[in-house]
VONUTI-253068 format. One record per residue: x, y, z of N, C-alpha, C, O, CB in turn; residue in one letter. Coordinates in steps of 0.001 Angstrom, whole numbers, plus 500000, padded with zeros to 6 digits. Glycine has a CB too. Layout:
% residues N
XYZXYZXYZXYZXYZA...
//
This chain:
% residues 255
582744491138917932583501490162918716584708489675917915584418489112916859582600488966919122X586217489801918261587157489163917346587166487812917806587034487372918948588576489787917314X587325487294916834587466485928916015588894485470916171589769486335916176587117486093914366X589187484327916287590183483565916068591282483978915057592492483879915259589652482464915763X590625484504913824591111484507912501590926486285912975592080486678912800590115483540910990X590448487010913261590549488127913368592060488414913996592725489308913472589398488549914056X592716487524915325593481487838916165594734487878915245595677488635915478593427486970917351X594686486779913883595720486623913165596003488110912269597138488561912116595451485310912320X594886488698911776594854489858911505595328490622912415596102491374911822593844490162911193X595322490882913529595838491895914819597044491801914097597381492470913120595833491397916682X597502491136914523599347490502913978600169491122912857601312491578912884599340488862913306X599018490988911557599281491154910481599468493284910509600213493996909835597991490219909546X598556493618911455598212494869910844598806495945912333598477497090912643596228494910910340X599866494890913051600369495467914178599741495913914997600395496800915546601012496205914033X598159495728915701597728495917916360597775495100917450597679493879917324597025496174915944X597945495760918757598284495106920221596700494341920436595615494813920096598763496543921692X596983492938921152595682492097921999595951492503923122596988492239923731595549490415922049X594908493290923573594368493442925190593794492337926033592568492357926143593255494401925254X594591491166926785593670490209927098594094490583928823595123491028929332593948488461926308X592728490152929406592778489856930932591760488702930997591045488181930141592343491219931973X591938488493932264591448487121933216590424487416933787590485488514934341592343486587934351X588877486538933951588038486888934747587332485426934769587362484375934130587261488194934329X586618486050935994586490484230937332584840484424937235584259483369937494587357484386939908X584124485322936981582639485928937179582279486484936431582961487080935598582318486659938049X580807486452936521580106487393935646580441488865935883580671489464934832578646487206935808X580521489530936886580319491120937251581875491526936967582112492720936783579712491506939103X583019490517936920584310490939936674583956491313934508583970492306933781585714489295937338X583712489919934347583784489331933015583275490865932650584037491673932119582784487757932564X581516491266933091580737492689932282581707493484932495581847494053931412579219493428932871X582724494023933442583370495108933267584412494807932176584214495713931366583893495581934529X585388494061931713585873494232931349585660493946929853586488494152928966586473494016932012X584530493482929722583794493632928208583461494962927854583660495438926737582415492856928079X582962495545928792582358496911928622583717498129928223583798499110927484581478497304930252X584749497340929269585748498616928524586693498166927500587768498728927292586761499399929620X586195496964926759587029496841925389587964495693925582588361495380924460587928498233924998X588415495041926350589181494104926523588729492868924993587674492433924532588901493602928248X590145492711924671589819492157923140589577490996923465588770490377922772590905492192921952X590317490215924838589940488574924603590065488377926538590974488894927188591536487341923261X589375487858926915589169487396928004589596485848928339589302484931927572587929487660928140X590327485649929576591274484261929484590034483791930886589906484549931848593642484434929937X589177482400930776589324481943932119590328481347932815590208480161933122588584481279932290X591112481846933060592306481161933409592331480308934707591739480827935653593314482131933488X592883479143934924593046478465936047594070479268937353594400478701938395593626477098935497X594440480691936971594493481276938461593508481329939051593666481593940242594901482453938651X591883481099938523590928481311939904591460479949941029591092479978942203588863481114939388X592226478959940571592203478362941753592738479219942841592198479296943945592869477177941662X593685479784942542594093480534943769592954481758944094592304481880945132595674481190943502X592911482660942838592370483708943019590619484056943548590170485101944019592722484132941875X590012482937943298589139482323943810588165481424944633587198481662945356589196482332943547X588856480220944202588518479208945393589793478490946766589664477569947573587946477865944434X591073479549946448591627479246947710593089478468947813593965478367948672590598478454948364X592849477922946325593673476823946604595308476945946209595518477285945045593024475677945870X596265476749946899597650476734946999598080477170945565598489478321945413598217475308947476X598009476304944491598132476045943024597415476091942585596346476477943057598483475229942534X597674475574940963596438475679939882596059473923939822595024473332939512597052476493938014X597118473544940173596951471718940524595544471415940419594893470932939492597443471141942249X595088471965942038593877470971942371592173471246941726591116470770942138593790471042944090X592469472335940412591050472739940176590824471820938949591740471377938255590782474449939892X589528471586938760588784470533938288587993471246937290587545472392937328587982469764939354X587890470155936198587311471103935018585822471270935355585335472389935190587487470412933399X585171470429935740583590470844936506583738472629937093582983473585936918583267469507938304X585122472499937871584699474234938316585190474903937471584988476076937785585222474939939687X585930474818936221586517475712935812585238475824934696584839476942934371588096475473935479X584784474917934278583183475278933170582008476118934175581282477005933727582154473332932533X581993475791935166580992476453936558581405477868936241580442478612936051581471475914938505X582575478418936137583383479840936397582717480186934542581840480961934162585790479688936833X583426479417933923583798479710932542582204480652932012582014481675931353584203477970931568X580963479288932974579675479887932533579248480890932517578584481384931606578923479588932894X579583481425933631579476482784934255580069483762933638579553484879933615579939482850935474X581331483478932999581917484656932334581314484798930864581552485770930147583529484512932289X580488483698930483580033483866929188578878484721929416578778485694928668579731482566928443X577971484540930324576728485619930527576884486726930473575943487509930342576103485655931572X578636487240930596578668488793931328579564489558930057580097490668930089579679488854933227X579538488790929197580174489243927916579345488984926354578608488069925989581588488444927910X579815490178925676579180490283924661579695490543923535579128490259922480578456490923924821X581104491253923621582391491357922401583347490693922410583759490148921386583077492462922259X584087490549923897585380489880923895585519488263923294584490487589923342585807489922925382X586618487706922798586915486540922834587094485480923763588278485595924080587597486607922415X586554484377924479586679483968925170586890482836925410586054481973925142586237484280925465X588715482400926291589520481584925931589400480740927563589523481237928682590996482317925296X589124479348927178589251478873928470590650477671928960590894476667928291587798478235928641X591195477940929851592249477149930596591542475524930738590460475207931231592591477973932266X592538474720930145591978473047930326592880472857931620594048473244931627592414471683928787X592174472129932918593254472566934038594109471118934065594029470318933133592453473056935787X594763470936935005595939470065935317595337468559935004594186468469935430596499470280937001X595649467770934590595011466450933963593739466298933502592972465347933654595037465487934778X593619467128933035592462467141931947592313466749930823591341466147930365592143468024931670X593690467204930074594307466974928961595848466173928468596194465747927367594278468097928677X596621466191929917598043465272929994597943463771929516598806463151928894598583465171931593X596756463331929920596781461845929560596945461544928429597824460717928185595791461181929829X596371461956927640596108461383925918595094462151925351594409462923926022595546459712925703X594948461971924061594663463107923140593257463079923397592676464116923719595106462970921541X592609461906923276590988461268923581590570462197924702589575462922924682590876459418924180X591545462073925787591070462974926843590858464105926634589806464731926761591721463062927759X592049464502926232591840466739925901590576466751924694589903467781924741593974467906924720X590246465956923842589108466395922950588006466381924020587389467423924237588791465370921574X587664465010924851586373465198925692586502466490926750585413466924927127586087463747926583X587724467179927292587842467646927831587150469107927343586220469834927695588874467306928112X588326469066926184588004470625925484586464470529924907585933471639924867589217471044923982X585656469479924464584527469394924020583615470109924832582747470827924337584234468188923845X583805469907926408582915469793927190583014471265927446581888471736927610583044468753928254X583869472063927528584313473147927769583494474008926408582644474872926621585989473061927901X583879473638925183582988474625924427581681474213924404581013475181924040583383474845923045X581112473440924571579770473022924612578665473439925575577458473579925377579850471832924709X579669473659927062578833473828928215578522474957928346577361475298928572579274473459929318X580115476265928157580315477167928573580203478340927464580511479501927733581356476943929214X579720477923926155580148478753924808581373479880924981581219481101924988578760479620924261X582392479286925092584019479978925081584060479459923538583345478559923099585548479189926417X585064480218922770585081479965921904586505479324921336586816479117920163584561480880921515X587335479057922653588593478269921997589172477822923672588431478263924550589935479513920781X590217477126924106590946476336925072592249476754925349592536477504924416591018475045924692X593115476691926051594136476850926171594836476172926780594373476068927916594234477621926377X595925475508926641596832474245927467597886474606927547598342475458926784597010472867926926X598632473989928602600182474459928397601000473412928036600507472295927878600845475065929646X602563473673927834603212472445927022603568472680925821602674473210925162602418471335926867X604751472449925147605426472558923881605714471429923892605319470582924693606486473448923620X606918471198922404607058470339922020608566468963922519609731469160922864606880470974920888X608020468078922384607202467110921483605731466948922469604759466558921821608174465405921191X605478467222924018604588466550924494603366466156923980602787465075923870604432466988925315X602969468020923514601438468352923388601007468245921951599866468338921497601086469847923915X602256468013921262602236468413919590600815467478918631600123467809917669604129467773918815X600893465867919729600012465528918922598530465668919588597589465333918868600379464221918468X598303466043920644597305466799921325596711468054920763595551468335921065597804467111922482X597238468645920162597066469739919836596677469702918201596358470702917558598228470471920283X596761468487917723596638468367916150595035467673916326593963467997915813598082467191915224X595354466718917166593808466315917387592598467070917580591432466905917222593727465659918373X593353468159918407592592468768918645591691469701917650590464469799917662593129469176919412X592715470431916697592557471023916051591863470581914707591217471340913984593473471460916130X592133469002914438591379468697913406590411468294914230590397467234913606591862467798912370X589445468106915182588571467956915362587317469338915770586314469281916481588934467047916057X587704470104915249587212471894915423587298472593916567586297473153917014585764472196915192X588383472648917132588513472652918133590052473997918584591237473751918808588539471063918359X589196475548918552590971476042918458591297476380919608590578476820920505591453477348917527X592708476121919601593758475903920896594226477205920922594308477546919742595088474738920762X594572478101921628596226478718922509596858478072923046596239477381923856596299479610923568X598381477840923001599265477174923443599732478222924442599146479302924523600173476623922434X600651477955925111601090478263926761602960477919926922603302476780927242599970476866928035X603813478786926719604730478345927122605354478881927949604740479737928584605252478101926457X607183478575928409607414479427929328607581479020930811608116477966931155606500480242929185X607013480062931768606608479644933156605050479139932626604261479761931914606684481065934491X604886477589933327603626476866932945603432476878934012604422476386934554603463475623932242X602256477331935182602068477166936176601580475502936891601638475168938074601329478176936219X601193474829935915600872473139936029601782472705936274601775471560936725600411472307934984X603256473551936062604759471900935847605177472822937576606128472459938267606936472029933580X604662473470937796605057474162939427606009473556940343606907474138940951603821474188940382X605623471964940381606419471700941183608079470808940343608846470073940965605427470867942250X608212471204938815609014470896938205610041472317937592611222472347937248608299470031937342X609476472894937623610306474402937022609957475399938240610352476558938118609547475187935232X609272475056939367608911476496940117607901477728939522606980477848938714610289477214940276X608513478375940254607823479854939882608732481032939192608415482220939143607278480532941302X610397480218938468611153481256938111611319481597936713610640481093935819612267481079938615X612083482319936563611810482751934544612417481932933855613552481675934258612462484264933791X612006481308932759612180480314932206612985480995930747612617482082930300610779479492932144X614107480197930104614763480786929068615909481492929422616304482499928834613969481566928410X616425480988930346617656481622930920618945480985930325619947481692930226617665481469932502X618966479950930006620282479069928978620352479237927962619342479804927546620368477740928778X621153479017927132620516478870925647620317477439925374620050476986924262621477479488924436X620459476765926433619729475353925275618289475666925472617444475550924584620042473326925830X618022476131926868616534476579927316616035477503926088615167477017925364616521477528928905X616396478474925870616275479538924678616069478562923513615063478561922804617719480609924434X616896477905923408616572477428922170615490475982921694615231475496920593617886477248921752X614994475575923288614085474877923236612726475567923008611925475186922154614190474188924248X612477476862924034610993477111923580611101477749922473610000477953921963610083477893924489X612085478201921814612013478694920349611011477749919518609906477955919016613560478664919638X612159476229919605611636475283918726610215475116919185609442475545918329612445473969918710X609566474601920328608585474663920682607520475594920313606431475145919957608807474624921576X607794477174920380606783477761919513606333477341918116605240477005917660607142478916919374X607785477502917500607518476805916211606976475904916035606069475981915206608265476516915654X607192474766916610606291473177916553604694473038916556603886472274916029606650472295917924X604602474748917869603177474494918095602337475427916836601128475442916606602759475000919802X603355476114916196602103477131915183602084476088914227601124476105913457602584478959914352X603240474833914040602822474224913098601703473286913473601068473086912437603837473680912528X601174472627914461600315472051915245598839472307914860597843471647914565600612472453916522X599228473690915021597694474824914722597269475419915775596081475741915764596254474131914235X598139475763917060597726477153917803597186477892916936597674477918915806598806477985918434X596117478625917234596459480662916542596917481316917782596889482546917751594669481898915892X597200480937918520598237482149919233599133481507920412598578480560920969597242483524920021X600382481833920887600934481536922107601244482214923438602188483005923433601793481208921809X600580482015924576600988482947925995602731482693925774603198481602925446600186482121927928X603409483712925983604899483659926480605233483995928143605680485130928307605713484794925562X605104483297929205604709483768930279606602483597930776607389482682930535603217482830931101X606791484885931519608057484966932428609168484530931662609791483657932266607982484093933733X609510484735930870611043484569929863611725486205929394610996487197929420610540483571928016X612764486265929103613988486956928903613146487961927849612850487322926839615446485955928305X612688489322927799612188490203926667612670489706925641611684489478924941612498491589926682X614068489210924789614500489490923757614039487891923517613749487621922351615996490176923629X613949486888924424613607485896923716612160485992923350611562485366922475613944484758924367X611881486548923865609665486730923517609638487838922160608678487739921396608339487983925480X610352488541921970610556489426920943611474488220919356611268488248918142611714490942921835X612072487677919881612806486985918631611846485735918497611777485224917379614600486512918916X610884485036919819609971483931918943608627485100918445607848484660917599609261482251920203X608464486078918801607283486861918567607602487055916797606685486829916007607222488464919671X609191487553916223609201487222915023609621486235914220610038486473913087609514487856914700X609571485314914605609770484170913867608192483279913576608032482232912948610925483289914761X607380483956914135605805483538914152604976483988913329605250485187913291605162483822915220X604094483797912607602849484050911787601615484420912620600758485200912204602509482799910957X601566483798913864600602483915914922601038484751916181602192484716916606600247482554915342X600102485458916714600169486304917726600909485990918563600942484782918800599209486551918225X601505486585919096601708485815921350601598486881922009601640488067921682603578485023922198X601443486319923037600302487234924218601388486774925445601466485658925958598095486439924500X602336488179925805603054488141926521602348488418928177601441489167928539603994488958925932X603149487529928876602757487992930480604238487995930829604997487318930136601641486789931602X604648488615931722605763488399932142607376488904931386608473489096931910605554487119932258X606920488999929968607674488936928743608425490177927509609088490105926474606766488222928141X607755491413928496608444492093927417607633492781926627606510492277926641609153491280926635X607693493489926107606766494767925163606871494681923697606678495703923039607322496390925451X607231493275922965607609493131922288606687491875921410606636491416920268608745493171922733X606145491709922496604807490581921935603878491171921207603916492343920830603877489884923081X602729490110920917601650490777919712600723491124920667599923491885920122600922489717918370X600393490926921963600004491529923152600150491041924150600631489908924111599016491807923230X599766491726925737599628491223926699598356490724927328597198490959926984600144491868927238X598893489847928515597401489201929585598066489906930700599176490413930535597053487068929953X597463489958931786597504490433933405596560489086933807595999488435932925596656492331933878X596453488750935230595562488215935993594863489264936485595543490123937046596054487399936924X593953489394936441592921490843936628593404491126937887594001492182938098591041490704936632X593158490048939017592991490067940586594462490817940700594461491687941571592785488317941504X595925490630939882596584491353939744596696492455940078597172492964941092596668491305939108X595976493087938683595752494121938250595291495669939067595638496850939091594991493649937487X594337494800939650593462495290940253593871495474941737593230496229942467592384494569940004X594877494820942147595506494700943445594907494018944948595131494227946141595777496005943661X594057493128944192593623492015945095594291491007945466593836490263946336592726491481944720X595458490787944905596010489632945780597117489719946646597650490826946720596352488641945036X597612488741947360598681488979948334600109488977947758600996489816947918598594487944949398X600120487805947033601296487719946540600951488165945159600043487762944432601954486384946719X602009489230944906601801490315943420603204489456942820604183489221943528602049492684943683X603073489028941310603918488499940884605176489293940806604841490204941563603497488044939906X606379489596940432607017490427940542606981491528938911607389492679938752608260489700941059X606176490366937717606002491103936650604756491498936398604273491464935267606439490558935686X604205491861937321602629492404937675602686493443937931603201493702939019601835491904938710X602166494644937024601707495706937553600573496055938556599842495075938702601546496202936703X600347496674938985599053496391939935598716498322939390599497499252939593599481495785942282X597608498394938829596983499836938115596378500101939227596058501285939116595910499854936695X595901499583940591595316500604941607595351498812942662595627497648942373593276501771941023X594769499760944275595460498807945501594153498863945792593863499522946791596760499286946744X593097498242945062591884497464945273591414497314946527590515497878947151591999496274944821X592173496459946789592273495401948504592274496429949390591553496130950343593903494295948939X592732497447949500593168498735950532591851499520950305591202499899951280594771499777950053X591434499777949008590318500732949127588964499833949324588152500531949930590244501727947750X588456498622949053587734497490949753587894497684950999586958498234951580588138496153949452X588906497366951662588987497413953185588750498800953829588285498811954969590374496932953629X588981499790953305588769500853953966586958501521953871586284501997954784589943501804953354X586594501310952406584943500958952496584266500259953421583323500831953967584525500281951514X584635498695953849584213498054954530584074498750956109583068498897956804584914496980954287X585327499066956339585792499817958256584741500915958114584145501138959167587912500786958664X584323501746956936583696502779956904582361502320957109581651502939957902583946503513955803X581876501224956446580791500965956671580528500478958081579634500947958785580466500224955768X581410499445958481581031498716959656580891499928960893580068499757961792582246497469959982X581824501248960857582154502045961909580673502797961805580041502946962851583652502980961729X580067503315960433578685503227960406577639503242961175577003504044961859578505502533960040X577618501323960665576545500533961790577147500734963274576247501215963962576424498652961475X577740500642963655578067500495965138577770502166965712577239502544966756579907499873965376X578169502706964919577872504279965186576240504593965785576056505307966771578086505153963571X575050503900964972573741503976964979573503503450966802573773502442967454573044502913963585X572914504662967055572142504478968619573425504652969287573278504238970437571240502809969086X574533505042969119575304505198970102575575506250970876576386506147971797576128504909969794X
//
């Protein structure tokens, strides 16, 4: 199983992190089984799962409910869980009970928040001196949604030169690693070297210390495909066409 301190080694020895997203146990076993280095519960199951518009309205009760499940169905990967939308914004007190509850309930072995600097900086120290390791999140943050949208972030250079500083702020904080989600390749490639710690590009360029997908992505289950989403096979199409096969089946019997 890599380790926290293992991932820093990835880095060191140029080896790519394979991370994807999983909401379940039967997702979580497959993608343990074929090697996936770190597994994200990520707060897309709100959408990808229970329905909901955004990542806004999911609640850390369901996201430890999900998180549990993905711990049963894994046995190598690393496993990183999403603190969802005010869980952790309030104050630092909060994100420790938050993140507490999260490694305690669900045995994940680290959190992930979004936010650079100055917001999260002293959130993230608390956190960390209290044993507690973080991934930081920058970029497109899907929580600030209705403040930045859904578009690529790092398009100015004062913008450029804010999440720069911001990475930096947060490895000094004590991330071991940062998502770079939806920004300019060359800016995810120039904070990727200015870092000691990994980043785990989505959206970002081939130039990171690895990538994430949203599995449901991936896999081509959802409706709306991000535009920096590959989709490796059309899931949803071959589901549905199993299903018509089956149902045409039953109806077939005694006819």
């Amino acid at each position: 199983m890599p380790t926290v301190r293992q991932l820093l080694q990835f880095k060191a020895n140029g080896k790519q992190i394979v991370a994807l997203t999983a909401w379940d146990f039967a997702i979580a076993q497959i993608l343990d089984a074929a090697g996936v280095d770190l597994i994200l519960v990520g707060d897309s199951l709100a959408m990808v799962t229970l329905g909901y518009e955004n990542t806004l309205p999911l609640t850390l009760d369901e996201i430890i409910h999900h998180a549990k499940a993905v711990k049963r169905g894994v046995k190598n990967a690393l496993i990183v869980v999403d603190l969802p939308f005010l869980s952790y914004q309030t104050s630092p007190e909060v994100a420790i009970e938050s993140a507490g509850r999260i490694l305690k309930e669900t045995g994940a072995q680290a959190v992930k928040l979004e936010g650079g600097y100055p917001r999260m900086i002293e959130t993230i120290t608390r956190l960390v001196e209290a044993g507690i390791p973080v991934m930081g999140h920058i970029g497109l943050t899907p929580q600030s949604v209705h403040q930045l949208g859904y578009r690529q972030q790092g398009q100015t250079e004062i913008d450029r030169e804010r999440l720069i500083l911001a990475a930096v702020e947060l490895e000094r904080a004590g991330v071991f690693s940062i998502v770079l989600e939806h920004i300019p390749a060359d800016l995810a490639k120039s904070i990727s070297e200015k870092l000691s710690i990994p980043t785990i590009g989505i959206g970002a360029g081939v130039d990171c210390d690895g990538q994430v997908l949203v599995t449901a992505d991936l896999l081509g289950l959802t409706l709306r495909q991000p535009p920096f989403a590959k989709a490796y096979v059309d899931l949803r199409a071959i589901i549905t066409q199993a299903v018509q096969d089956y149902s045409a089946d039953v109806k077939s019997v005694g006819s």
